[in-house]
Rosetta silent file (secondary structure, phi, psi, omega in degrees, C-alpha in Angstrom):
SEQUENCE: XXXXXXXXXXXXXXXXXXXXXXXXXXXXXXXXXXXXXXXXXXXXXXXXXXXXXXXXXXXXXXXXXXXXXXXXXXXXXXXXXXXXXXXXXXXXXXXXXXXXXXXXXXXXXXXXXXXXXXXXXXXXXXXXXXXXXXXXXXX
SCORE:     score description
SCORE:     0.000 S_00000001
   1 L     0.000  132.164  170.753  116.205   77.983  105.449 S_00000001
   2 L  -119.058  174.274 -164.816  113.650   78.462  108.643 S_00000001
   3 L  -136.061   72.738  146.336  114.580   77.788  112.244 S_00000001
   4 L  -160.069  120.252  177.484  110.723   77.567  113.095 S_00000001
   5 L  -104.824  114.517  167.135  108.647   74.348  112.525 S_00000001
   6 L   -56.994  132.622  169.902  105.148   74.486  113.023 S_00000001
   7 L  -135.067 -178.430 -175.631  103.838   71.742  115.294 S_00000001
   8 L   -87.508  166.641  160.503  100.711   69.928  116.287 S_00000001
   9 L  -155.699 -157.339  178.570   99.438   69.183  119.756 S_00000001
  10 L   -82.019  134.943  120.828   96.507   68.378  122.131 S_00000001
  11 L   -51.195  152.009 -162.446   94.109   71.128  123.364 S_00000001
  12 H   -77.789  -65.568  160.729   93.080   70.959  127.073 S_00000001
  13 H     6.340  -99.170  177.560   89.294   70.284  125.248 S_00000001
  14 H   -34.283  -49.914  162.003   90.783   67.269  123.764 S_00000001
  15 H   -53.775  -55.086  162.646   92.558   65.821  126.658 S_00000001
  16 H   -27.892  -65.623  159.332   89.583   66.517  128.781 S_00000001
  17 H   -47.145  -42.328 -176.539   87.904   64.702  126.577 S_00000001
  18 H   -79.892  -23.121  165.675   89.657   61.853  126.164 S_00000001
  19 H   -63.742  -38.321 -173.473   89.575   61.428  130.277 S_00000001
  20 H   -51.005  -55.975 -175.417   86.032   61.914  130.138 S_00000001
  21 H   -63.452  -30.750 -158.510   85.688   59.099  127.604 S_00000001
  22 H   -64.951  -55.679 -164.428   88.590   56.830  129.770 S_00000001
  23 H   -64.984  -28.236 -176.444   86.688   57.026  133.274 S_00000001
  24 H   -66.662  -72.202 -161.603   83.057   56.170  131.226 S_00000001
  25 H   -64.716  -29.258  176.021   84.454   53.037  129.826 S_00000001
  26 H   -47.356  -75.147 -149.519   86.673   52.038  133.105 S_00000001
  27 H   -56.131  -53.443 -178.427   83.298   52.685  135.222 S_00000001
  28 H   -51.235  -24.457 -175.664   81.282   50.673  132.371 S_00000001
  29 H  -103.172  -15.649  176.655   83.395   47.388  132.603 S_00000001
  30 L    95.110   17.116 -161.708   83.658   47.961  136.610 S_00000001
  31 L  -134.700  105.705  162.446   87.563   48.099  136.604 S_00000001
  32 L   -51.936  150.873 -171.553   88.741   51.675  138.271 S_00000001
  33 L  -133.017  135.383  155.210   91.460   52.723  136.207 S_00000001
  34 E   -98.785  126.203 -173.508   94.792   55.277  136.482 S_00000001
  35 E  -129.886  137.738  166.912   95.074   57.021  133.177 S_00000001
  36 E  -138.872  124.480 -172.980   97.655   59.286  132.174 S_00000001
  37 E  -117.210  106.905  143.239   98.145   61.473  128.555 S_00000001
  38 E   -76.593  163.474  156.703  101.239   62.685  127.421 S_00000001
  39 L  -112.691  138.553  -60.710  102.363   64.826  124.519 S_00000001
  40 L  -108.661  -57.196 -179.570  104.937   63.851  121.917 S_00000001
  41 L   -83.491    0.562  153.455  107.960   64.451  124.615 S_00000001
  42 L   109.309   14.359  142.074  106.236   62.586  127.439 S_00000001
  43 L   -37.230   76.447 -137.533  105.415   65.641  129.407 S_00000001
  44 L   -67.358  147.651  171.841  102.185   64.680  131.332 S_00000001
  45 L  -106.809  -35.868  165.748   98.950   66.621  130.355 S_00000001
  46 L  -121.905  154.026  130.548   96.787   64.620  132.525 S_00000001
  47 L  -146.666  174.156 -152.003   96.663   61.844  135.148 S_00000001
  48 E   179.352  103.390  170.010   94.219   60.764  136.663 S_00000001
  49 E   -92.230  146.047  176.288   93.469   58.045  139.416 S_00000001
  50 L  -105.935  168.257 -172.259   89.860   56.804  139.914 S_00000001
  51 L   -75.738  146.147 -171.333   88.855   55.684  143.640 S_00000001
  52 L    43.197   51.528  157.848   89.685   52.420  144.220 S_00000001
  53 L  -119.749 -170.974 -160.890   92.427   51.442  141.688 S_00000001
  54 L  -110.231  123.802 -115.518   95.768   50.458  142.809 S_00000001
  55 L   -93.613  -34.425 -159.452   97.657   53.445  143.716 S_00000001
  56 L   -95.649  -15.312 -136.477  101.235   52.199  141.892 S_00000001
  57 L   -85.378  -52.230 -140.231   99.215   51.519  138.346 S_00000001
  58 H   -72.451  -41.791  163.219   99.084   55.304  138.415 S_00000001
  59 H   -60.702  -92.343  175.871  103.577   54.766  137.535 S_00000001
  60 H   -23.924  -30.167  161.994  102.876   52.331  135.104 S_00000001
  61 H   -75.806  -41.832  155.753  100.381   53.914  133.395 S_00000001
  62 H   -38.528  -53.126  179.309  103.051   57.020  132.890 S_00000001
  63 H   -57.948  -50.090 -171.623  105.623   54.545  131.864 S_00000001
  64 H   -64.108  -51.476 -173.840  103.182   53.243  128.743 S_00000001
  65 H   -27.848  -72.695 -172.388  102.098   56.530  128.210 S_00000001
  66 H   -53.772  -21.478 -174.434  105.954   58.072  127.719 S_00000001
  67 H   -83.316  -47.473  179.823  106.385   54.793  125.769 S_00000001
  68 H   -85.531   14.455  168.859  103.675   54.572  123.065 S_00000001
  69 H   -91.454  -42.266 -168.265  104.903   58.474  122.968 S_00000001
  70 H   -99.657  -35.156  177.753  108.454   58.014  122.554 S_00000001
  71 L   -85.442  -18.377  177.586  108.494   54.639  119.982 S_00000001
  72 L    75.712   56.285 -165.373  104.999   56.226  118.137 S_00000001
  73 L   167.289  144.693  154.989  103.396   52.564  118.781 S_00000001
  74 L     0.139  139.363  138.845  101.909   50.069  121.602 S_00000001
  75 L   -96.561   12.540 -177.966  103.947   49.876  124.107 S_00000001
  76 L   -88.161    0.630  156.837  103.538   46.126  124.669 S_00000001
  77 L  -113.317   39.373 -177.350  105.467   46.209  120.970 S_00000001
  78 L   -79.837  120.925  171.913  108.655   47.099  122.312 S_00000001
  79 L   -61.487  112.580  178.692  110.422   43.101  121.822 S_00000001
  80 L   -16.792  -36.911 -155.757  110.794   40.930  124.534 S_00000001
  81 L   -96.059   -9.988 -172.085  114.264   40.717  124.569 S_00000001
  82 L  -120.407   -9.225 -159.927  115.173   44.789  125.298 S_00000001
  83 H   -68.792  -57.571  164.771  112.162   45.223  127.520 S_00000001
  84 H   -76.185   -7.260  175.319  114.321   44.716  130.801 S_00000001
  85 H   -98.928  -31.976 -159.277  117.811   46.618  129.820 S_00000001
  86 H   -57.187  -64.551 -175.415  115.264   49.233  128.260 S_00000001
  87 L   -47.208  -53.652  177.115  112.921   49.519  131.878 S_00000001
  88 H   -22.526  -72.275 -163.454  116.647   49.654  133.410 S_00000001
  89 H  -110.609   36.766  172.661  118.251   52.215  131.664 S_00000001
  90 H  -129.379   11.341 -174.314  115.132   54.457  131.446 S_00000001
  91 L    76.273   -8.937 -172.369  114.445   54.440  135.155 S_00000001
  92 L    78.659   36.006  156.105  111.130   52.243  134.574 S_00000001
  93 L   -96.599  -17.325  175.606  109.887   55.264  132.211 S_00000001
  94 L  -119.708  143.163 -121.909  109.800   52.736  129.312 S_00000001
  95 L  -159.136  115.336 -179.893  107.883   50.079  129.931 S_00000001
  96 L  -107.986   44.297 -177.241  106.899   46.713  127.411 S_00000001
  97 L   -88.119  145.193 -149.458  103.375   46.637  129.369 S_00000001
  98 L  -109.300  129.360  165.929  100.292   46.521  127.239 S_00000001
  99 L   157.413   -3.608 -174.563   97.926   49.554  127.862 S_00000001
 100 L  -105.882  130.748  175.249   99.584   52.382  126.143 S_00000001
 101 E  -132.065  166.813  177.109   99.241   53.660  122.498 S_00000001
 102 E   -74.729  133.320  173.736  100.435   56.594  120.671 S_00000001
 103 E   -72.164  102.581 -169.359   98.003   59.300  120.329 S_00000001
 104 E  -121.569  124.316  146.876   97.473   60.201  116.270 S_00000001
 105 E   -99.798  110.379  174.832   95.472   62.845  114.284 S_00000001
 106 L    76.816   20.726  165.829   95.787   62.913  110.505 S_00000001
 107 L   106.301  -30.341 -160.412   98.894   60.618  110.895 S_00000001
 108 E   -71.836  120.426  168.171  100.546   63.361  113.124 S_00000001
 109 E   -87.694  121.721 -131.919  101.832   62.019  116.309 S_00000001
 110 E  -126.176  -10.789  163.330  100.689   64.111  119.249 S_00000001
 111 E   148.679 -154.348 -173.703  101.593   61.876  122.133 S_00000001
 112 E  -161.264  142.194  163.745  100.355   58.820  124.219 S_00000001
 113 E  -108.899  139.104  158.859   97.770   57.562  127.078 S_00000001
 114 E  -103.859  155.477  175.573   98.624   54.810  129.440 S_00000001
 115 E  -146.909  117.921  163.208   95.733   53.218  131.428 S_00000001
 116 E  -137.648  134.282  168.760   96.651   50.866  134.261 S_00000001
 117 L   140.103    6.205  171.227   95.222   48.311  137.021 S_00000001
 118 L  -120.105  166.811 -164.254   93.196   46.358  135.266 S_00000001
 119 L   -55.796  170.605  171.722   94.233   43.352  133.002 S_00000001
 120 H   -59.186  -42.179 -160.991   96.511   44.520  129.579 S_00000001
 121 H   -67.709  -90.305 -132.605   93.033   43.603  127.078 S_00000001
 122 H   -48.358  -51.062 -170.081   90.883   45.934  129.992 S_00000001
 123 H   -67.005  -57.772  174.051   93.747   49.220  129.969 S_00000001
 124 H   -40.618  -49.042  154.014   93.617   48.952  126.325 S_00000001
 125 H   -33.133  -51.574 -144.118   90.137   48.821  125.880 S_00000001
 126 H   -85.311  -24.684  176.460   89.745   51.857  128.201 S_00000001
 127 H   -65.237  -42.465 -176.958   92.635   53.912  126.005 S_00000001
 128 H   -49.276  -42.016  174.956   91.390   52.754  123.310 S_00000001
 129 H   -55.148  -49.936  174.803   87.975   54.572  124.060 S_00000001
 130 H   -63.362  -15.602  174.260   89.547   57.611  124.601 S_00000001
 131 H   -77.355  -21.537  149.549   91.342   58.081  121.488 S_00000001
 132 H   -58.139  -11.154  165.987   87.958   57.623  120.024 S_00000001
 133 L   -84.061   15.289 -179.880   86.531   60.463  121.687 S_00000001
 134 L  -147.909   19.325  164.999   88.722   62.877  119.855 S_00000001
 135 L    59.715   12.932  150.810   88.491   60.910  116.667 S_00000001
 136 L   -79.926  156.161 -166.754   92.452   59.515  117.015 S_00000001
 137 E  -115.863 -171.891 -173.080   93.933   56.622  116.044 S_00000001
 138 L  -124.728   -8.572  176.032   97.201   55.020  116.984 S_00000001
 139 L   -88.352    0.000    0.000   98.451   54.151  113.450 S_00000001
């Protein structure tokens, strides 16, 4: 029996990257963005407001993050119906707001970005780009 698991995670490279890539596409569509990347227990690795988005987005984007972190999915698929005792009895760390996905390499889940202040389709876009700069998916 061993009482040591190897596990995977993010490299500051990789996070780095994936901001790099966030703030390109936010700046490319014109919509400043707050982005924040967790790892698998919702421990922030990044955040990151750009000048002139709206200053509370920067909580909300932490809440998807910790979300599409903690269910390993969207967090806009969390089901309508638990989405307010959920927000409740999490403090507003979980969140059924559309911008957050789970971070995946090789299937392995390694954590979640939220991106907020811009419509749900616009934070998504801009996550989505970053998990393409480090060649993750969300499935």
């Amino acid at each position: 029996m061993s009482f040591v698991e190897t596990t995977a995670r993010l490299t500051d490279e990789g996070v780095s990257a994936m901001l790099i890539a966030a703030i390109g596409a936010a700046k490319a569509m014109g919509q400043p963005q707050c982005i924040v990347i967790v790892d698998v227990s919702g421990v922030a690795l990044a955040s990151f407001r750009m000048s002139g988005s709206r200053y509370l987005s920067l909580k909300s984007a932490a809440a998807k993050a910790r979300t599409a972190a903690s269910i390993g999915a969207p967090s806009d698929s969390l089901p309508e119906h638990v989405r307010p005792a959920i927000a409740a009895a999490s403090g507003g760390d979980v969140t059924g707001l559309r911008g957050g996905l789970p971070i995946r390499i090789d299937g392995v889940l390694l954590g979640g970005i939220g991106v907020g202040s811009g419509s749900g389709e616009q934070d998504e876009i801009v996550a989505r780009a970053a998990l393409a700069a480090i060649g993750a998916g969300t499935a």
